[in-house]
N, C-alpha and C positions, 0 to 999 in steps of 0.2 A: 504494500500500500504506500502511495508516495503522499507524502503529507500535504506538500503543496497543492495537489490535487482536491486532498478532503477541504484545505480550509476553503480554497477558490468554489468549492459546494456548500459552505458555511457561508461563505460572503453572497454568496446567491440566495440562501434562504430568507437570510438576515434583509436583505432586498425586499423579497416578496412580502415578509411579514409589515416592514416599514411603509413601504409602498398598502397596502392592503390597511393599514392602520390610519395612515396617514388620509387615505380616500374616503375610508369610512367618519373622520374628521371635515373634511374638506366638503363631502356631503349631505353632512349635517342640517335639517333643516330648508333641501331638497324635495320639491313636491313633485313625486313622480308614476302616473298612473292615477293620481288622487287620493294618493295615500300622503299624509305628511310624516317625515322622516326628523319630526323633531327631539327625537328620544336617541341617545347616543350615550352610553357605558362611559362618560370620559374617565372614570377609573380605570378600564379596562382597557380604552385605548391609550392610556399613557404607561398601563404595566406592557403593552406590548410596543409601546414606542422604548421603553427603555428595557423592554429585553431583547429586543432588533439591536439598540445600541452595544449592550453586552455581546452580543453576539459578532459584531463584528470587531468590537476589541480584541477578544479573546481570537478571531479568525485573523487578524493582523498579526496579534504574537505570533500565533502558528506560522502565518508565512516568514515573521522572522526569525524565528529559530530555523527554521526550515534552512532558511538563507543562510545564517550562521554555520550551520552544520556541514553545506555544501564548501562553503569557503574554509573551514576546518577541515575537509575531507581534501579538497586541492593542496592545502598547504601540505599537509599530511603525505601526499602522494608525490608532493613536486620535490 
């Protein structure tokens, strides 16, 4: 498994939930169909705004150690 890889699908999720969160915000109080969408969890969308945010911290480490590891592997080798 290359790690680089996992996070680069961590930073992808991390996306969609933000994105997904952030819409569900944005649409708030949206009348569509004739239904009004004035009723929005903003507890909910803020625990998933900032676990999008964790999520890509933790996916940034990942790619830098990732990085690290690689550049300790070359040195190692050269």
């Amino acid at each position: 498994m290359d790690p680089t890889s996992i996070a680069l699908q961590g930073l992808q999720q991390a996306e969609v939930q933000l994105n997904a969160a952030a819409s569900n915000l944005a649409n708030a109080g949206d009348s569509q169909n004739g239904a009004n969408l004035d009723v929005v969890d903003l507890s909910a969308e803020m625990v998933a705004l900032m676990s999008a945010q964790t999520l890509f911290e933790s996916n940034i480490a990942t790619l830098k150690t990732a990085d690290q590891m690689q550049k300790n592997l070359i040195d190692v080798t050269a």
